[in-house]
C-alpha angles and dihedrals in degrees: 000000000000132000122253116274112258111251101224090195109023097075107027128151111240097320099192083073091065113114115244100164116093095209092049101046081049089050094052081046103061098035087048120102120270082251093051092051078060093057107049085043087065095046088049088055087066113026121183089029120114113209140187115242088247100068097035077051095062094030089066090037096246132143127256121285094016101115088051081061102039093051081046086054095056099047098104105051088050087058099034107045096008099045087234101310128127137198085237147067140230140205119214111246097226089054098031119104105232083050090235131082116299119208119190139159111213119226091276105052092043094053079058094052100048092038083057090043095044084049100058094040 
């Protein structure tokens, strides 16, 4: 049998602090942490699939937990230069159909992401 389809929209965290602007999401880009790049990296790898922190944990080959910290990392420059937003979505984790936090990039903002990484290979 095979599990029910992720909603990518239903359930989502939130979703007006969702990055749109290509600038903005490369500008995020460029002033995040080294081990927020990789991150977004691995969203930008799977757009449109939302994703508990556990298996883009072992997608990227990190250990447990370390998303929660990295996202806790990067707190202060979303409020402070992003007025809260992100280039990234969440599920809410009481809607959400793996019954845990979802993280996911859509196809836009992934195309941002791997255009910026491509750029300062």
């Amino acid at each position: 049998m095979n599990p029910p389809a992720r909603s990518r929209t239903d359930n989502e965290c939130v979703p007006e602090n969702a990055l749109v602007d290509p600038g903005e999401i490369a500008r995020f880009y460029d002033r995040c942490s080294d081990l927020m790049r990789e991150l977004l990296d691995g969203l930008a790898q799977a757009p449109d699939q939302p994703r508990p922190f556990p298996e883009i944990e072992d997608a990227i080959g990190w250990p447990r937990r370390r998303i929660a910290s990295v996202l806790g990392g990067v707190c202060h420059l979303r409020r402070m230069e992003f007025a809260g937003r992100r280039p990234y979505h969440f599920n809410d984790p009481r809607a959400a159909v793996t019954k845990r936090w979802e993280i996911w990039m859509d196809e836009a903002q992934a195309r941002v992401v791997r255009a910026e990484r491509e750029s300062v290979q």
